[in-house]
C-alpha positions as CSV (number, residue, x, y, z in Angstrom):
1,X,-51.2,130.0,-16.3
2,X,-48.9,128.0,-17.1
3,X,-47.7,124.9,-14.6
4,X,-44.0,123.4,-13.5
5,X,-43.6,120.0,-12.3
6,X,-40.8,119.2,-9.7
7,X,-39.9,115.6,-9.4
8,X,-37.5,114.7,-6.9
9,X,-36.9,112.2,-4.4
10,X,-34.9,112.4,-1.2
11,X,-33.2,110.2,1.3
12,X,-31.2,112.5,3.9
13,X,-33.1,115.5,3.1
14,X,-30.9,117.7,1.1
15,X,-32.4,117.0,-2.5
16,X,-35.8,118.2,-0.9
17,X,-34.0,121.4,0.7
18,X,-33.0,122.0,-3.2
19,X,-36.5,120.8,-4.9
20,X,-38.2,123.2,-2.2
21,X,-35.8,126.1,-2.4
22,X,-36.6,125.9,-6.4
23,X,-40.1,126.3,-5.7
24,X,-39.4,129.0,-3.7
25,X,-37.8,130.7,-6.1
26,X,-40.4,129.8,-9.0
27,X,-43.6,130.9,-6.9
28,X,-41.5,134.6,-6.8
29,X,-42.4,135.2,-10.4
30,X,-46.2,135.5,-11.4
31,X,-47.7,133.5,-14.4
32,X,-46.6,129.8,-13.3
33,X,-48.0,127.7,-10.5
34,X,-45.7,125.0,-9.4
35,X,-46.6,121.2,-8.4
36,X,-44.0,119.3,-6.1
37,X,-44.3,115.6,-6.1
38,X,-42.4,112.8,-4.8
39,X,-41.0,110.6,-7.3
40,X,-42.3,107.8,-5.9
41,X,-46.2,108.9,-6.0
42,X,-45.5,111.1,-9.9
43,X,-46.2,109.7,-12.9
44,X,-47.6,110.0,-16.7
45,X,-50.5,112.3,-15.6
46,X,-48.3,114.9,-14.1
47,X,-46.4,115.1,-16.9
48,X,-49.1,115.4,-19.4
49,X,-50.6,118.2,-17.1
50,X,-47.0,120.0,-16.8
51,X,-45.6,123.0,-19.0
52,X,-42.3,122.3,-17.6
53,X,-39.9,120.3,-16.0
54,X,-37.2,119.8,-13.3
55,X,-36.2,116.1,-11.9
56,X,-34.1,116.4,-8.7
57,X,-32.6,113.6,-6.8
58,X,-29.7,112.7,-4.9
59,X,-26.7,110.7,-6.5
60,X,-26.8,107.4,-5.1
61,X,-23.4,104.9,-6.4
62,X,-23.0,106.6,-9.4
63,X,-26.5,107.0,-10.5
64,X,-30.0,108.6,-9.8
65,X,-31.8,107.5,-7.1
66,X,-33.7,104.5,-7.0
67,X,-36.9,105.7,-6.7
68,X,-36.3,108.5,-9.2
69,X,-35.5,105.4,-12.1
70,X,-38.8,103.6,-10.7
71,X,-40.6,106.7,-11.5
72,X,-38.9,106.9,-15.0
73,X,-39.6,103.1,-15.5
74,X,-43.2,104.0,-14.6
75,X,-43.8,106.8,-16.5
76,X,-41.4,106.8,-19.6
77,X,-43.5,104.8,-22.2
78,X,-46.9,106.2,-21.3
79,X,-46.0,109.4,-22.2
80,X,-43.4,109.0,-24.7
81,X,-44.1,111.4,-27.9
82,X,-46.8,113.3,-26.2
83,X,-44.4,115.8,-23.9
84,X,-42.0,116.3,-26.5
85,X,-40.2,120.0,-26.9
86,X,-40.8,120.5,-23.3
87,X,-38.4,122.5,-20.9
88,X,-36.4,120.7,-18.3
89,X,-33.7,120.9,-15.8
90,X,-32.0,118.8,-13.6
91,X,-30.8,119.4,-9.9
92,X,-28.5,116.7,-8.2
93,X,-26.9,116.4,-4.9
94,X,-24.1,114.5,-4.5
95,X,-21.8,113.4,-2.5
96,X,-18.6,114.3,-4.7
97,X,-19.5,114.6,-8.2
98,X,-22.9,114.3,-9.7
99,X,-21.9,114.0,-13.8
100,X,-23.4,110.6,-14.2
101,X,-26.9,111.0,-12.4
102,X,-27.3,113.8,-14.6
103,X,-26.1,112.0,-18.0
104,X,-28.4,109.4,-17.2
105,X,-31.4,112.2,-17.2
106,X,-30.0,113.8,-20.2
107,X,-30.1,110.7,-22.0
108,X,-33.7,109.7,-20.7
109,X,-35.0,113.5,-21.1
110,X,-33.3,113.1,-24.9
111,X,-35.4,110.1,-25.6
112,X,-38.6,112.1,-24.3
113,X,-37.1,114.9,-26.8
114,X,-37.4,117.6,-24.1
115,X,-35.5,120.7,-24.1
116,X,-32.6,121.5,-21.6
117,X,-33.0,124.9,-20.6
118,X,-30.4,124.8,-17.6
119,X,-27.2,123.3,-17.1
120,X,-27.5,120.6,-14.5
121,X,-27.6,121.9,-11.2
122,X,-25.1,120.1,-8.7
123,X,-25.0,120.8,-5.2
124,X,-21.8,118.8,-3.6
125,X,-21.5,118.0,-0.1
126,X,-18.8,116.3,-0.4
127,X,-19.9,113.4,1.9
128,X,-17.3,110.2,1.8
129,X,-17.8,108.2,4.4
130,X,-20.7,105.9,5.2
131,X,-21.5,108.2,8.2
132,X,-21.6,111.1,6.7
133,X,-23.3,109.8,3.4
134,X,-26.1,108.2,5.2
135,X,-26.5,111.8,7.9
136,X,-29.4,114.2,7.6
137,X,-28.1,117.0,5.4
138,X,-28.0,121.0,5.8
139,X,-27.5,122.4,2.9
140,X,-26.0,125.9,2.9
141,X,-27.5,129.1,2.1
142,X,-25.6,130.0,-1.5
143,X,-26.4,126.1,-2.9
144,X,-29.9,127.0,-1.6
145,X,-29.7,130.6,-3.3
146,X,-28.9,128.7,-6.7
147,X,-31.8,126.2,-6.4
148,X,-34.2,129.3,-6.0
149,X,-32.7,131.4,-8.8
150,X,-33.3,128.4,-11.2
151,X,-36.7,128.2,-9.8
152,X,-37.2,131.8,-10.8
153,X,-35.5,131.5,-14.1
154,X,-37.9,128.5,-15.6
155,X,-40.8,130.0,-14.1
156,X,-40.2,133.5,-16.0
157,X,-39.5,131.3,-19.0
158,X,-42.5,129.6,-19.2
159,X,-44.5,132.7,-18.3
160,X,-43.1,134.5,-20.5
161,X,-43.4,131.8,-23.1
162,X,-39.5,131.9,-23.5
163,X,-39.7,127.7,-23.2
């Protein structure tokens, strides 16, 4: 059995709507068990103990979340050259375009010398004011349909020892 490890963090809701929809998805497809942990109680043991990998957070100024860096910070050296060649993929909601809080994965995912095996999932909800970037989000059903179909698709992978 082989296990997936969702990392996100949260503040208005909708990166949880996409880390659970993903699990969702993955639990559809037999062969994996997936783990869902906050980024802020994750670290180097649940890495070690995971086949594969997604990191979701929101976009926060430009960059990943807060929490989601503290939970890099904590982790990143105590595991470094022990997870290499794992899978990974990155989900991001943002509020207009995403790119950089996924570069900044890439390039700490790059230094772990994991394996992309997704492009970076984006959900956009085009939030621009303070109002609506600090509301409770709702995210719709297709952006939730995508989440669960890239659950699916790394949890066939790794069961199938694609990844």
């Amino acid at each position: 059995m082989k296990t997936l490890l969702v990392v996100y963090h949260s503040m208005t809701g909708g990166t949880e709507q996409m880390a659970r929809a993903l699990v969702a998805g993955a639990a559809l497809e037999q062969g994996t068990t997936t783990r869902l942990a906050h980024a802020a109680t994750a670290g180097p043991t649940d890495l070690l103990a995971a086949d594969g990998l997604v990191f979701a957070t929101p976009e926060n100024l430009a960059a990943i979340s807060g929490q989601m860096k503290d939970f890099f910070d904590r982790s990143y050296y105590a595991v470094l050259d022990r997870i290499n060649g794992r899978p990974y993929a990155t989900m991001i909601c943002a509020g207009s375009d995403g790119q950089n809080a996924a570069r900044q994965i890439a390039r700490i995912a790059t230094g772990w010398r994991l394996r992309q095996v997704a492009e970076p999932l984006i959900v956009c909800t085009h939030a621009q004011t303070p109002e609506q970037v600090l509301a409770p989000k709702d995210l719709g059903v297709a952006d939730l349909a995508r989440c669960r179909e890239l659950g699916a698709a790394i949890a066939s992978g790794l069961a199938l020892g694609v990844f």
